[in-house]
C-alpha positions in Angstrom: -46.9 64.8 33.3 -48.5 64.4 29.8 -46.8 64.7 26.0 -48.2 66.2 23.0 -49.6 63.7 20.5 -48.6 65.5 17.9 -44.9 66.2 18.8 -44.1 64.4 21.7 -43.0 67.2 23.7 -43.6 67.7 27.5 -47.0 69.9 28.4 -46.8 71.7 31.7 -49.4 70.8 33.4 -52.8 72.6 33.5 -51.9 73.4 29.8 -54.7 72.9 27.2 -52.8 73.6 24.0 -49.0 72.5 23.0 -46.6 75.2 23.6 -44.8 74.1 20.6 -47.3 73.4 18.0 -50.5 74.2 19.4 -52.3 70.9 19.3 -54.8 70.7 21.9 -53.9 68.5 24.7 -56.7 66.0 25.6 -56.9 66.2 29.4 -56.6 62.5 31.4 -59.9 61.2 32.7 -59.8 61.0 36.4 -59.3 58.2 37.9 -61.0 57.2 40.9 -59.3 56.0 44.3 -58.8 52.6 44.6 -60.1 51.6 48.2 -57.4 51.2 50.5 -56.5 47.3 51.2 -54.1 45.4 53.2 -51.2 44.9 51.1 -50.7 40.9 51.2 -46.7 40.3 52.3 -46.0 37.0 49.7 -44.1 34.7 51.9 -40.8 32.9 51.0 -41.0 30.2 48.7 -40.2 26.5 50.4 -37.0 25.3 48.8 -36.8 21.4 48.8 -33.6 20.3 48.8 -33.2 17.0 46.5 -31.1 14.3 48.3 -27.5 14.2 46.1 -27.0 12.5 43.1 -24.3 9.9 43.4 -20.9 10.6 41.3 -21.5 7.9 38.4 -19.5 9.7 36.4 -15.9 9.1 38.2 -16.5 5.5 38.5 -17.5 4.8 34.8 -14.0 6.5 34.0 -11.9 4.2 36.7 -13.9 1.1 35.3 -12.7 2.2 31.8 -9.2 2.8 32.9 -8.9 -0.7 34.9 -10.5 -2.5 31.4 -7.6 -0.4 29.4 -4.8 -1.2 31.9 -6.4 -5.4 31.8 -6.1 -5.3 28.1 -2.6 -3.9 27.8 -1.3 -6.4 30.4 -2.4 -8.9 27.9 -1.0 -8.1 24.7 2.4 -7.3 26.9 1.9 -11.1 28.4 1.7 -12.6 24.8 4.1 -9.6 23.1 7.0 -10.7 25.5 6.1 -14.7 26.8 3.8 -16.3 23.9 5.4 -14.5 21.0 9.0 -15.7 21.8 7.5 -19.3 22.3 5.9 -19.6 19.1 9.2 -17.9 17.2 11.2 -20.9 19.0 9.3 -23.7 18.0 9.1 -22.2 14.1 13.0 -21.8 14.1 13.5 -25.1 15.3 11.8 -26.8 12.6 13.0 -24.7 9.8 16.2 -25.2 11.5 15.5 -29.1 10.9 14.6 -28.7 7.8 17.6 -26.5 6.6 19.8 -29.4 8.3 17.9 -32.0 6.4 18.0 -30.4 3.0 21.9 -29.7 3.3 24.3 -32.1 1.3 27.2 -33.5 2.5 30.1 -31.8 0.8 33.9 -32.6 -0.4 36.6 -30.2 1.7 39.1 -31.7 0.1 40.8 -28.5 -1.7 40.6 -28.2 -5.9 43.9 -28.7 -7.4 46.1 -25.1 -7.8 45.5 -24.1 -11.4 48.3 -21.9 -13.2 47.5 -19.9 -15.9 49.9 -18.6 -18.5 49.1 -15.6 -21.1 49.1 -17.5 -24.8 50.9 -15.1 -26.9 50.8 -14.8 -30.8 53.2 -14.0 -33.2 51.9 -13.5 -36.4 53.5 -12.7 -38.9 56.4 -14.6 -38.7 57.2 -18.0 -40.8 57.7 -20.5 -39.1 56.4 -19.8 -35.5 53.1 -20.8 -34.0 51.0 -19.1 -31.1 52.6 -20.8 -27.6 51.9 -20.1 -23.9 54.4 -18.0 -22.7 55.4 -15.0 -21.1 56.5 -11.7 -22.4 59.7 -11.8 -21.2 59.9 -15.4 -23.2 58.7 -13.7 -26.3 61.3 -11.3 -26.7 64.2 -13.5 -25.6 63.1 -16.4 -27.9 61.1 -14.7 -30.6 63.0 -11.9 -31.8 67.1 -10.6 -31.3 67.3 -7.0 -29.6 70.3 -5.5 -32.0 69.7 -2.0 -30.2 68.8 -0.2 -27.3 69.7 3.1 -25.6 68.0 5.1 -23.2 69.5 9.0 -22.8 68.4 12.7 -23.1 67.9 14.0 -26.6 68.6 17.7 -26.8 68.5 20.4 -29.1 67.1 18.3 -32.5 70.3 15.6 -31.6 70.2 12.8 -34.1 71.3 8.7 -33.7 71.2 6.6 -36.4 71.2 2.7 -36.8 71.3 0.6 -39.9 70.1 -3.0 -40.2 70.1 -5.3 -43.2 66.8 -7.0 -42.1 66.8 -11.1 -43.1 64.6 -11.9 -40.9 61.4 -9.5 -40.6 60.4 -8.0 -38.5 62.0 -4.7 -37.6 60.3 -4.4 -34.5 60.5 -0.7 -32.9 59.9 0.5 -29.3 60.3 3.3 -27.3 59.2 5.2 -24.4 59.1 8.8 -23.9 59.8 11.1 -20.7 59.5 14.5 -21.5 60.9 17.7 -19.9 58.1 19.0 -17.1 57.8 22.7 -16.1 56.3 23.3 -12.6 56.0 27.0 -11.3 53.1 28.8 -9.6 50.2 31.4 -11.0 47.7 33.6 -9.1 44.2 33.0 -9.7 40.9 34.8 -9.2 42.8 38.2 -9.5 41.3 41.2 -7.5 39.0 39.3 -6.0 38.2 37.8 -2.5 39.3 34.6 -3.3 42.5 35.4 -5.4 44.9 32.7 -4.7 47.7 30.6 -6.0 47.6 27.4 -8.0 51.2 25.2 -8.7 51.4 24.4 -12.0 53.1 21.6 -14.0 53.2 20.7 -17.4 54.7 19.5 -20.6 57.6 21.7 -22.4 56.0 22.7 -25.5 59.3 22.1 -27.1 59.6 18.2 -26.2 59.7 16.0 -29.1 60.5 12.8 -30.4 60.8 11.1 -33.8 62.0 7.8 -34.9 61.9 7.3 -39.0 62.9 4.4 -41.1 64.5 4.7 -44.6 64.8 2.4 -47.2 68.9 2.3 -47.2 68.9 1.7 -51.2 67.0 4.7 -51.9 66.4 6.6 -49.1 62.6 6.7 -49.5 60.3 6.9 -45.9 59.2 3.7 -45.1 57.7 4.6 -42.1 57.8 7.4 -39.0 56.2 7.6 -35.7 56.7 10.0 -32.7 55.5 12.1 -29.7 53.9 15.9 -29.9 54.1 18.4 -33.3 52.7 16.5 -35.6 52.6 13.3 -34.1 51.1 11.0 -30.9 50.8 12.6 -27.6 51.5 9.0 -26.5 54.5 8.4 -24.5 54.9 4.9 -24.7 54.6 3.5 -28.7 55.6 0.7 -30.8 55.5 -0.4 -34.8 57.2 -3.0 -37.1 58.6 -3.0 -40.4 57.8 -6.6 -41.5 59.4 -6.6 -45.1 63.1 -7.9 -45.3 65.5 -4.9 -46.8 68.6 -2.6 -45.8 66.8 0.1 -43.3 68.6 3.1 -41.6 66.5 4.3 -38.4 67.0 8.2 -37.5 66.2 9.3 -34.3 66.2 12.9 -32.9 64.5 14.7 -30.6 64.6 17.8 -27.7 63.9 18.2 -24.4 63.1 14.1 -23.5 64.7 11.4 -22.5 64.0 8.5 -24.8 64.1 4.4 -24.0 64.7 3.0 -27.0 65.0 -1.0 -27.9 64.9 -2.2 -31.6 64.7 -5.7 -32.5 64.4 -8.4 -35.2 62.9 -11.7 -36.0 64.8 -15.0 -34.9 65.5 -17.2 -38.1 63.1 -20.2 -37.6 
């Protein structure tokens, strides 16, 4: 079978020109016949088998283990026997040492020490600062001339009068006022609407105390709890100027503790 140089398509045989573009078709030469010869059979290559190799490769990796496993027994031998050793012999000459360096010390307890507050009273002639209590103060340092403790109600009124000879006028008193508790829904409409108890002040729980000058009915001084006062429950002033004083009191929805007292002559 021959192709067209020029194409590449097949030419029948016997053909001189390409069928498909007419190139002439260059006829083989002939070849002649080879003489006939006894085809040589090749015969099976000799295969020599190599003795084995020996496995070197497992016993380099037990050799490695058994040097891993020796070294691991070691640090464990000095980890757990050598280590504790050498802790015991340090702790039993720092434990010398600490012994050593300790003083001998005096158990015998320290005397009981009482303390008492040292209380001044200035202000007043005649009486220096001393160490006593506050229940001592006001029994020997001034004279309680009045005390009440009740509900005041509707703007109701008390009134005291002192002619003061020896200041001061000394004013205390202690509030407890009216409390409203009830109970209001929170968080409206939503998923965590809930209710919240609720105490707190009346808004209409006052207290006054004032102090008037008895000859001429001038303000000589005025403290109290909510309007336009201290939200302060618990308060106290003095009037340290001898005179003739009337003390009003009034107040709603409390319940007042009231004690007024007056210097001791010296």
């Amino acid at each position: 079978m021959s192709f067209c140089t020029s194409c590449g398509k097949e030419v029948a045989p016997g053909k001189k020109f390409c069928e498909y573009c007419g190139t002439p078709v260059e006829q083989p030469a002939a070849v002649p016949d080879a003489p006939a010869t006894t085809p040589v059979v090749p015969s099976a290559p000799v295969s020599v088998l190599a003795p084995p190799e020996k496995p070197t490769g497992g016993s380099e990796k037990i050799k490695i283990i058994a040097g891993i496993i020796v070294v691991i027994i070691l640090i464990a031998g000095v980890y757990f026997v050598g280590l504790p050793i050498l802790r015991g012999s340090q702790g039993t000459g720092s434990t010398l040492q600490q012994a050593a360096a300790i003083p001998t010390r005096d158990l015998t307890p320290p005397p009981a020490i009482i303390t008492t507050e040292k209380i001044s009273t200035p202000g007043i002639a005649g009486v220096s600062s001393v160490s006593q209590t506050y229940e001592e103060k006001y029994t020997e340092t001034y004279n309680l001339v009045y005390s009440a403790n009740h509900a005041f109600n509707g703007g109701q009124k008390e009134v005291f009068t002192q002619d003061l000879t020896n200041p001061p006028l000394y004013i205390k008193f202690n509030i407890t006022p009216t409390m409203y508790y009830g109970e209001r829904p929170v968080d409206i409409g939503l998923s965590s609407e809930h209710v919240v108890n609720l105490s707190y002040v009346s808004p209409d729980a006052w207290f006054k105390v004032t102090v008037y000058d008895a000859s001429n009915g001038g303000i000589v001084d005025e403290q109290g709890f909510n309007k336009e006062h201290s939200t302060m429950e618990q308060q106290e002033f003095m009037v340290r100027a001898p005179g003739n004083y009337r003390v009003e009191m009034t107040g709603n929805e409390v319940t007042a503790d009231i004690q007024i007292l007056t210097g001791k002559s010296g």
